[in-house]
MINU-590569 format. One record per residue (C-alpha): residue number from 1; x, y, z. Coordinates in Angstrom, 3 decimals, always signed. Layout:
! MINU-590569
pos / east / north / up
NUM / X / Y / Z;
...
//
This chain:
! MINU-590569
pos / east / north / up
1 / +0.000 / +0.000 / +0.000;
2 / +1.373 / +3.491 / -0.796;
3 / +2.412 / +5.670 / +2.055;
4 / -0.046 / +8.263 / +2.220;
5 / +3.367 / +10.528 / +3.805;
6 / +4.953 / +10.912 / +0.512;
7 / +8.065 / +12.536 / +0.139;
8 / +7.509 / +15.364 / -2.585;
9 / +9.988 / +16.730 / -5.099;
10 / +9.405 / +20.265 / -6.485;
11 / +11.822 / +21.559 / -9.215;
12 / +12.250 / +25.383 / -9.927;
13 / +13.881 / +27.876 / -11.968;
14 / +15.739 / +29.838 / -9.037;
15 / +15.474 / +33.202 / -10.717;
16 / +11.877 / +32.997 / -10.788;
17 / +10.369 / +30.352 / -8.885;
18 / +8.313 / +29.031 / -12.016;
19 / +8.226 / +25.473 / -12.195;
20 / +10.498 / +23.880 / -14.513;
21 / +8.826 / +20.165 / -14.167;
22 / +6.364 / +17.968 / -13.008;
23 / +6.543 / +17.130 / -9.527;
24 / +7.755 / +13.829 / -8.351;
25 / +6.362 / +11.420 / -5.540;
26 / +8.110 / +9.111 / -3.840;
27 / +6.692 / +6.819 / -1.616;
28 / +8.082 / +4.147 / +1.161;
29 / +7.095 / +3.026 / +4.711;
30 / +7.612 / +5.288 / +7.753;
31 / +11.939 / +5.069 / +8.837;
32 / +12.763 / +3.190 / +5.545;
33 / +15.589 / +5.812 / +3.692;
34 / +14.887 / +7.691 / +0.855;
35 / +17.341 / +9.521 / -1.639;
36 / +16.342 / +11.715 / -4.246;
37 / +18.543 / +11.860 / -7.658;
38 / +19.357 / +14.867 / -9.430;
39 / +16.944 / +15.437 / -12.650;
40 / +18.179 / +16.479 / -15.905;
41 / +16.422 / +19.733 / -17.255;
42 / +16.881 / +20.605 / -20.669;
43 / +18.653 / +24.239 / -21.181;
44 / +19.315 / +24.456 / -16.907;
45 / +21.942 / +23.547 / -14.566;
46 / +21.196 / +22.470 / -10.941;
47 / +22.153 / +24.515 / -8.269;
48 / +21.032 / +24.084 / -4.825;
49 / +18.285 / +22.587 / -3.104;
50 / +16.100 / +23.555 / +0.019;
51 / +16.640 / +21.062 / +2.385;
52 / +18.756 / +17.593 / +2.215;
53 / +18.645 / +15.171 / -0.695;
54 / +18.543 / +12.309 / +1.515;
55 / +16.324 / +11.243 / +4.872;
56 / +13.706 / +9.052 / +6.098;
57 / +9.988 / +8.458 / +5.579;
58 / +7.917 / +9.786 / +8.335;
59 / +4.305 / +10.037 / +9.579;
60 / +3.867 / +13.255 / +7.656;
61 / +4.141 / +14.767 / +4.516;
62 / +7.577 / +16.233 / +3.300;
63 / +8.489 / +17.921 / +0.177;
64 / +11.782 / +19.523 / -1.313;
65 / +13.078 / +22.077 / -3.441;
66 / +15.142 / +21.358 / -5.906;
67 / +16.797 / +24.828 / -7.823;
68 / +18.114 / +25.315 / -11.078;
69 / +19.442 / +28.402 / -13.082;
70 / +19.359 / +29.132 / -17.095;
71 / +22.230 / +27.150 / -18.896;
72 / +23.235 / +30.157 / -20.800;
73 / +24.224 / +31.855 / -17.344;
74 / +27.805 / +31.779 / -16.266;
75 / +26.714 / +31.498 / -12.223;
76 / +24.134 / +32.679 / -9.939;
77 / +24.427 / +33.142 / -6.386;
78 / +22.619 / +33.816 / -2.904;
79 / +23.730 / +36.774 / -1.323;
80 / +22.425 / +39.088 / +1.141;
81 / +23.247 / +42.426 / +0.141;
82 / +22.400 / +45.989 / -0.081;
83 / +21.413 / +48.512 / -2.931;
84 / +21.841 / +52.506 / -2.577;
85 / +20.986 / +54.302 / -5.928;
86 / +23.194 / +57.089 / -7.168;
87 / +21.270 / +57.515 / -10.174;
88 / +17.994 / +56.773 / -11.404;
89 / +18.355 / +52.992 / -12.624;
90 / +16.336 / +50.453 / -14.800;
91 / +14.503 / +47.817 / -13.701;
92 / +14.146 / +44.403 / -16.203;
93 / +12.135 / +41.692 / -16.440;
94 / +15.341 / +38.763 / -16.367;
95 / +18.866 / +39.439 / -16.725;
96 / +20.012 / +40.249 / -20.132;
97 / +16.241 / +41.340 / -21.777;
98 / +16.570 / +44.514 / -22.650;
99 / +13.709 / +45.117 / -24.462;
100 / +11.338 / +45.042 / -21.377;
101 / +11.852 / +47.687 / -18.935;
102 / +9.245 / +47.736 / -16.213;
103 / +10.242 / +50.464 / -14.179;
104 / +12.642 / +52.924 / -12.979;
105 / +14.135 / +53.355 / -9.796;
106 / +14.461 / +56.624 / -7.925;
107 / +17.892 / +58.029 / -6.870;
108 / +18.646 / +57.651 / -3.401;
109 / +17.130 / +54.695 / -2.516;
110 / +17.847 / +51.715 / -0.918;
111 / +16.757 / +48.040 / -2.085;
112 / +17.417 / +44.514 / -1.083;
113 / +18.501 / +42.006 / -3.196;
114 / +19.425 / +38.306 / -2.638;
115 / +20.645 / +37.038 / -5.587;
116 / +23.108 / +37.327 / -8.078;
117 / +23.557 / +36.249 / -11.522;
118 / +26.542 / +36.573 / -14.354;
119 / +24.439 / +36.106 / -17.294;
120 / +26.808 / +34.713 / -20.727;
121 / +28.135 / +37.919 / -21.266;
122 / +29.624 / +38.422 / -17.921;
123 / +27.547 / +41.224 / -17.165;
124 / +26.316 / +41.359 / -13.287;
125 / +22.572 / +41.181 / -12.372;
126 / +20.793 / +41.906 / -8.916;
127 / +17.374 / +40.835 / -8.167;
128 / +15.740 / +42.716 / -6.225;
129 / +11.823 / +41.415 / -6.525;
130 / +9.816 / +38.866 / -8.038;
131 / +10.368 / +39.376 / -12.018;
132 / +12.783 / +42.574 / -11.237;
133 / +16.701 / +42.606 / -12.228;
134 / +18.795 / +45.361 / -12.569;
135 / +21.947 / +45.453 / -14.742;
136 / +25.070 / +46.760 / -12.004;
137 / +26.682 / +49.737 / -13.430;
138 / +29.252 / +51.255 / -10.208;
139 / +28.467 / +54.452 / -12.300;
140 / +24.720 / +54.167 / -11.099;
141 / +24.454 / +52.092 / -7.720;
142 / +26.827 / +51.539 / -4.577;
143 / +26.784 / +47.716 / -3.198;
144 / +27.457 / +46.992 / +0.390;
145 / +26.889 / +43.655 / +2.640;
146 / +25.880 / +45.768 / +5.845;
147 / +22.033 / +47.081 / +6.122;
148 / +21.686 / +50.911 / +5.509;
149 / +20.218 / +52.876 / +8.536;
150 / +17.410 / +53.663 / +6.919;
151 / +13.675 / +53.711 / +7.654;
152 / +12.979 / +51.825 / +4.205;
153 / +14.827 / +49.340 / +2.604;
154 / +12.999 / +48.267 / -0.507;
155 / +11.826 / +45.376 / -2.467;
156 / +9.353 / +44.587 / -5.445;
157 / +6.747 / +41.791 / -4.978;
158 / +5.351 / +40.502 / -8.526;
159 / +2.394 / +43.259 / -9.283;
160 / +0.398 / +40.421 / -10.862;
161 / +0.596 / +38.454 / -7.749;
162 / +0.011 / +41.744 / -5.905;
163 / -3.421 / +43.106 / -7.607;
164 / -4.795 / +39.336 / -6.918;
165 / -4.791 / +39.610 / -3.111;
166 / -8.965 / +40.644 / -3.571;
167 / -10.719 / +37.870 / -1.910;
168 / -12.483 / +36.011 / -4.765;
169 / -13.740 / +33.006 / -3.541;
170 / -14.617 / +31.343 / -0.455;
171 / -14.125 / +28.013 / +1.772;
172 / -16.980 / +25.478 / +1.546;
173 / -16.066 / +22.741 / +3.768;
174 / -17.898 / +21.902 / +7.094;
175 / -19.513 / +24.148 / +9.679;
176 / -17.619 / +25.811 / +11.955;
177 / -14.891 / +23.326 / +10.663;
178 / -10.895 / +24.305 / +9.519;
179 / -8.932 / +22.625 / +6.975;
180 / -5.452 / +22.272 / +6.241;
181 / -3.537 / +24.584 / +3.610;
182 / -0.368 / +23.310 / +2.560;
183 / +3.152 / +24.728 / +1.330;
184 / +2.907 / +22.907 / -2.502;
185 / +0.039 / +20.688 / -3.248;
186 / +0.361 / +17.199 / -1.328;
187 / +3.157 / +19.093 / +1.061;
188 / +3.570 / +19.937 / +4.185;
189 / +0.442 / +21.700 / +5.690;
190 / +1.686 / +25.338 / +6.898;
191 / -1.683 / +26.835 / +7.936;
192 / -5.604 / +26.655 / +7.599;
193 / -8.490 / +28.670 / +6.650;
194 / -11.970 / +28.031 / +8.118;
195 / -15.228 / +27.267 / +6.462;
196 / -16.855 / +30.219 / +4.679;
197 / -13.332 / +32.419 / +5.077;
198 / -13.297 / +34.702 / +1.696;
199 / -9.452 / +33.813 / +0.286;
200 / -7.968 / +35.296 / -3.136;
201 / -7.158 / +32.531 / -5.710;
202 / -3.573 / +33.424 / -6.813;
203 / -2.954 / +30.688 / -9.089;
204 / -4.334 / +27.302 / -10.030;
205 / -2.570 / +23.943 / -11.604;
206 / -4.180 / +20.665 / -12.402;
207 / -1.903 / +17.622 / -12.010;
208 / -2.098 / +14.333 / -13.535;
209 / -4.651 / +12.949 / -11.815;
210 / -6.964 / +15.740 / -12.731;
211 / -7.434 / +17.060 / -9.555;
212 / -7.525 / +20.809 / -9.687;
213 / -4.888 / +22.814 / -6.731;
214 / -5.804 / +26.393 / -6.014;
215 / -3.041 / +28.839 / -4.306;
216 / -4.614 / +30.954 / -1.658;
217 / -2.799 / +34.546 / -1.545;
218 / -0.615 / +34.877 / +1.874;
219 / -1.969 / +31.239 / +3.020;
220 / -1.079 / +28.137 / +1.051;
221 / -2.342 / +25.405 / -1.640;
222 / -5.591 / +23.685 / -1.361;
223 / -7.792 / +21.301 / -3.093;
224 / -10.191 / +22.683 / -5.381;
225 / -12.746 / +20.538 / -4.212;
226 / -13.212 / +23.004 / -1.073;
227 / -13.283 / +26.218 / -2.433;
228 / -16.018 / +28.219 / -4.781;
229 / -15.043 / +30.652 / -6.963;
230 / -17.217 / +33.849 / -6.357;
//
C-alpha cells in the first residue's frame, strides 16, 4: 500500500520560482531511507536545493526544493546584500532582456537584493523582486553587505501576484470546521483557513490525476474541491 506521507519533489527555476517540471512522488514506509537523484532539465543547470537530498519516511508529509538556473548563465548566487541608488536605474524583467523595462528606480534609494547572476556575457545582475533585475553599473548604484540605517529598505513583490490579493472566492467545507492549507500541493500543511473564510485565488494547476490545486494569496495550496469561486 502506498504511504499516504509521501516525500515530494518540487523543481524550480531559481530566478523565478516558475516550475520547470512535473513534480515527483516518492513513496516508502515510515523510517525506511529515501534519496532523491538529481533530474536532468533541458537548457538548466542544478544549483542548490532547500533542504537535504537524503532522509527518512515519516508520519507526515515532506516535500523539497530542488533549484536550477538558465544554462546560458555563467553562475548565480545567494547573497544578502544591499542597494543605494546614485542615479535613477532600470529595472528588467530577467537578466540580459533589454527590451522590457518595467520600471525605474528613484535616486537615493535603498533596495534589497538576494541574488546574483553573471548572465553569458559576464555582465552582473541583482534581483531585487519577483520578475525585477537590474543590470550593475558602479556608475549608477553603490553595493554593500551591511544594512543601511534607513527607515525603508525596498523590495518589489510581482504586481500580478500583488493586484490578486482581492478575496475572490470562499471556503466550503464543514460548519464551523478548519482545513489544512499546505506549502505545494500534497506538502507539508503550513496553515488553515476556516469554512466560509473569503481567500484570493492566486494561481491554479491541475496535475495528472486531474485534480484541480488552487493557491490561496498569503496562506497556502488547497484542493479545489473546497473552495467556490465567487
Amino acid at each position: 500500500m502506498a504511504n499516504t506521507s509521501p516525500v515530494w519533489v518540487y523543481y524550480k527555476n531559481i530566478a523565478t520560482g516558475d516550475e520547470l517540471h512535473e513534480p515527483t512522488r516518492l513513496d516508502g514506509e515510515a523510517g525506511a531511507p529515501y534519496e532523491i537523484a538529481i533530474l536532468d532539465i533541458a537548457n538548466y543547470q542544478y544549483i542548490d536545493t532547500s533542504g537535504s537530498l537524503t532522509g527518512l519516511f515519516g508520519s507526515l508529509p515532506q516535500s523539497l526544493e530542488l533549484y536550477y538556473r538558465p544554462q546560458e548563465w555563467q553562475a548565480v548566487h545567494r547573497i544578502n546584500m544591499f542597494i543605494e541608488t546614485v542615479t535613477s536605474v532600470q529595472v528588467f524583467l530577467e537578466p540580459d532582456n533589454l527590451s522590457n523595462v518595467r520600471t525605474n528606480l528613484n535616486p537615493n534609494t535603498f533596495w534589497a537584493t538576494q541574488l546574483r547572476a553573471i548572465s553569458g556575457n559576464g555582465q552582473f545582475w541583482y534581483q531585487i523582486g519577483d520578475y525585477h533585475w537590474i543590470r550593475y553599473d558602479a556608475t549608477q548604484m553603490k553595493l554593500s553587505d551591511t544594512a543601511p540605517e534607513v527607515e525603508n529598505i525596498n523590495y518589489f513583490n510581482d504586481a500580478e501576484k500583488s493586484k490578486s490579493n482581492q478575496p475572490n472566492a470562499v471556503v466550503n467545507f464543514l460548519p464551523d470546521r478548519s482545513i489544512e492549507v499546505y506549502a505545494e500541493p500534497y506538502g507539508l500543511p503550513i496553515g488553515s483557513v476556516s469554512d466560509s473564510d473569503f481567500v484570493a485565488i492566486t494561481e491554479e494547476i491541475h496535475d495528472d490525476n486531474n485534480i484541480v490545486w488552487y493557491k490561496i494569496a498569503t496562506k497556502g495550496w488547497i484542493n479545489s474541491i473546497y473552495i467556490n469561486k465567487l
